[in-house]
Every structure is written in structure tokens, then in C-alpha cells.
N, C-alpha and C positions, 0 to 999 in steps of 0.2 A: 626247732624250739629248744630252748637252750635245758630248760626243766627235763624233759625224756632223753638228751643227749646225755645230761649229768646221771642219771637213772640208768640207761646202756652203761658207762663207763665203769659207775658202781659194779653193777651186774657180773661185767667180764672180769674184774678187780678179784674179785671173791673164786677162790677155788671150790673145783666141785659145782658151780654154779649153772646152770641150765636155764637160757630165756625158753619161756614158756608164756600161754595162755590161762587169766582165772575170771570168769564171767564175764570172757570176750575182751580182758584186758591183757597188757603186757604184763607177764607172773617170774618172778625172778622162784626157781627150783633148785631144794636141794635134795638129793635120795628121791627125787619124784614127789616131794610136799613141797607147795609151796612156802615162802616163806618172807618174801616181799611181792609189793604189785606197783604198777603205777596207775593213778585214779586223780582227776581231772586235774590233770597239772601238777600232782603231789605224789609225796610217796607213802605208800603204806606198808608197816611191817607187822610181825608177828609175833609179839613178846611179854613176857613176863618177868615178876618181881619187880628189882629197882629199875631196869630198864625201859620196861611201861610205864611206870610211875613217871619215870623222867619224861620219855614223851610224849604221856600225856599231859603232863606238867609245863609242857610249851605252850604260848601262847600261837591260840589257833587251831591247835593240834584237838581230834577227838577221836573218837571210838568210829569204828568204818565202819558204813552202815551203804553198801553199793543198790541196796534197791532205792534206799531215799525215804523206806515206810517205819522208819522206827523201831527196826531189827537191827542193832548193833552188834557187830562179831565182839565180842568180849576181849579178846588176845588180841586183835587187829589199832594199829592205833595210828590214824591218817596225820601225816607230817605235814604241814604248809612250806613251802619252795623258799621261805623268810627263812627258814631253819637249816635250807642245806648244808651246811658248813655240817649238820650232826647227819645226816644223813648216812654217809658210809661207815658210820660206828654204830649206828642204829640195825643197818644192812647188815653188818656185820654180827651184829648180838644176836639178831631174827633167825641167821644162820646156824649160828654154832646151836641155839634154844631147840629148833626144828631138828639140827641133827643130832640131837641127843634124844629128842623124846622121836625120831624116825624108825619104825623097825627094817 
């Protein structure tokens, strides 16, 4: 599936990156935090300021919410596969955001 291959590529791309597991999904790790996932064909990351703002300002794009019950992770902001082209700058952001606030 060409969506989780793009999502691997990203992954190994990022230094310091660790594939990993987060609620039984594939968790892209840095320092041991997560800080991206991939969830039903999309990718999800982990960020703040204008970088959230931006994606969730794409169309499509919302707040991740992996039970489905209307508990949105707040910091979490699920990307649709229409947007990959921002993906690895998103991946990218999620990173460096996690490994700053990582102890």
C-alpha cells in the first residue's frame, strides 16, 4: 500500500527515529515518545503552535481521536494521504517538537 510505504520512508528519513508501536499501530519514536503514527491509511503527528494550526487547517485533516468515542488527543492532528506532499515536513516538525519537550 503505497500510503504506509510513504510513511516507512518518512520514518527511516528522520534521524534518531525508532519504528515503534502506539495503540497497536505503527508509531514513528523519538527519545522513546512517540511522535508520529500511522492510522487508517493517514498519517498522524504530534504538534504545536503554527504547525498544528497548519495541519489542521488542511482539508480533511482533524484532531486524532483512535477510539472513535469523541476523545480527541489535542496535540495529535490526523493528516489525509491528499496532503502527502506535507507529510515529511509535518514528520519532521512532530520530531524536533517531541524532542525538545522529551526528557
Amino acid at each position: 500500500m503505497k500510503e504506509e510505504k510513504l510513511y516507512t520512508a518518512i520514518g527511516t528519513s528522520i534521524t534518531g527515529t525508532d519504528m515503534s508501536q502506539m495503540f497497536g499501530k505503527p508509531a514513528l519514536k523519538v527519545k522513546g515518545k512517540a511522535f508520529a503514527c500511522f492510522f487508517e491509511n493517514e498519517m498522524v503527528f504530534k504538534l504545536s503552535g503554527d504547525e498544528h494550526a497548519f495541519a489542521l487547517a488542511l482539508s480533511g485533516a482533524k484532531l486524532f481521536d483512535p477510539s472513535g468515542k469523541g476523545r480527541a488527543m489535542k496535540q495529535w492532528v490526523q493528516v489525509p494521504y491528499k496532503h502527502n506532499k506535507e507529510w515529511k515536513n509535518l514528520a519532521q516538525a512532530a520530531s524536533d517538537y517531541v524532542k525538545k519537550t522529551a526528557k
